[in-house]
N, C-alpha and C positions, 0 to 999 in steps of 0.2 A: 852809789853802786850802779848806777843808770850806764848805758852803753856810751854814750860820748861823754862823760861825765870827768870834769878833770880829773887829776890826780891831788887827794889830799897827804900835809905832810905833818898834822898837828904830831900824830904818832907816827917815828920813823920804825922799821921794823925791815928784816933780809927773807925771802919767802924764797923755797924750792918745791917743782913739782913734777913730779913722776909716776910713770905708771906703777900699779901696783896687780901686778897678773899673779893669780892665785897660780902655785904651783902643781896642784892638780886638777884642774877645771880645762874646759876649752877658751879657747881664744876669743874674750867676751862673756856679757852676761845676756843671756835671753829675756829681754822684757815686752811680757805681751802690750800693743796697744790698745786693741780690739779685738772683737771676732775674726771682723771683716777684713783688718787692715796687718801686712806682714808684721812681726818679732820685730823691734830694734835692737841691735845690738849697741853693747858701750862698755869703757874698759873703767874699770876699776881705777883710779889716781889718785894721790897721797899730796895733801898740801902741807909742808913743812914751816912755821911759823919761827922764830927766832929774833929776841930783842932784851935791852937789857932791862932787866926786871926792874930798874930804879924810874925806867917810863909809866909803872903803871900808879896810880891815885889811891891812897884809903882813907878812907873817914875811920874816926876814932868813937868808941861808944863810953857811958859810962862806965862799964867797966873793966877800958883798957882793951878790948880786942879792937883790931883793926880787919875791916871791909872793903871787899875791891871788888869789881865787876866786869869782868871783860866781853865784850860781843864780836864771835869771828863770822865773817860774811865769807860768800862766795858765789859770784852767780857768772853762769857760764852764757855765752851767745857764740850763734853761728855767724858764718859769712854775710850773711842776712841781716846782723844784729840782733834777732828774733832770740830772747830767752829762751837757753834747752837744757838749763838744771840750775838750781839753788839749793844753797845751806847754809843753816843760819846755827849755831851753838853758844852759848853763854857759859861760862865759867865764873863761879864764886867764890871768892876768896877769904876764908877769914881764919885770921895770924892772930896769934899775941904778940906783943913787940918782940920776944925773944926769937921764935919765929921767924920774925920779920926779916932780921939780922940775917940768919942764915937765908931766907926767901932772896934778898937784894943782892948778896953776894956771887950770883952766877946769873945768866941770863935767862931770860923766862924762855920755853918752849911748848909749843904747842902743833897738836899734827891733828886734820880733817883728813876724811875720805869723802868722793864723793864720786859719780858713777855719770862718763861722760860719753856724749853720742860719737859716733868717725865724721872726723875731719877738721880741718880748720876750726879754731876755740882761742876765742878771746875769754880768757879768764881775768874776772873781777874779783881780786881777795881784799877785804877790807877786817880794820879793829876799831872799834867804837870802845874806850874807856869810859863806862857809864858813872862812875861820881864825878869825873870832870865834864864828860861829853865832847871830851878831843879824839879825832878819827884821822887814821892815814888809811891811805887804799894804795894798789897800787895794779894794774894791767900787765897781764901775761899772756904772751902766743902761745898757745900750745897745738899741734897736731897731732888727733889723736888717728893711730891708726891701730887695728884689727890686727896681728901676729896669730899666726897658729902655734898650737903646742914646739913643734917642731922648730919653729924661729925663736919661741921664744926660751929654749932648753941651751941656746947657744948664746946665751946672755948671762954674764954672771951674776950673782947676788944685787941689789943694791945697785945696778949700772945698768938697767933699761934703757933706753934709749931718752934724749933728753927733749924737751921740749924746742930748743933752741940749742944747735950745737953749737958749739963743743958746752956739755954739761960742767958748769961748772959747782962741785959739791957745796953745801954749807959747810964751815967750819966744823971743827967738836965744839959744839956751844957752849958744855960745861968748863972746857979749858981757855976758849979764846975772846975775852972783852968783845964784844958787837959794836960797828959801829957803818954807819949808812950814809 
């Protein structure tokens, strides 16, 4: 997850990411740094995961449940390369084989939020599958800019403005096989 850090591909996976501007708030969040030193602002964005559930590993216990452990990364840098957010969230898995069946049969999905400064943003999203310890990452441009209420009331639902245009949507995960 390091700033010039290749791209891994043990885990393939499709990632979309958007702003996510509250619809009754101002444009941004106020977050104090100091006394001394002005507010930051930074908008709210939504990382969209998507991949087919049969990528992820479980161990089996004595009795029959199965154990999975996914790790989603994300760390954001400026122009700079200089680290200006991180999140890190784990998710545990644990199925009966019966479960399991329905779990494998549609693609797994998973969504972070995470709260980024204006401007230019190299986002770092990564998935560590901890019973294997196989990891894909992958590098995204995003620009994050500041909208007033007013700019942003003339946007529809679900179609903010995209990191990289033309936005191109994720599938419906649950109806369309994934594949990368």
């Amino acid at each position: 997850m390091e700033g010039n850090a290749p791209v891994a591909t043990q885990i393939l996976f499709d990632v979309g990411v958007w702003p996510n501007y509250p619809s009754n708030t101002a444009a941004g969040t106020q977050v104090p740094t100091s006394a001394k030193s002005k507010a930051v602002k930074t908008v709210p964005y939504e990382i969209h995961y998507g991949f087919p559930a049969s990528e992820i590993a479980f161990t089996e216990d004595a009795d029959g449940m199965l154990h999975g452990s996914l790790e989603f990364d994300v760390v954001a840098y400026d122009e700079l390369r200089k680290q200006v957010a991180l999140l890190t969230q784990t998710v545990k898995m644990n199925l009966t084989t019966a479960q399991y069946d329905d779990f494998a049969a549609k693609p797994y999905q998973f969504i972070q939020q995470i709260e980024l400064p204006r401007g230019q943003i190299s986002l770092h999203v990564g998935i560590l599958d901890e019973v294997t310890s196989k990891v894909g990452t992958l590098e995204v441009p995003v620009f994050v800019n500041l909208l007033t209420p007013k700019q942003r009331a003339g946007i529809p639902p679900n179609l903010a403005p995209a990191p990289c245009p033309p936005r191109c949507p994720l599938p419906a995960l649950d109806s369309v096989p994934l594949t990368h």
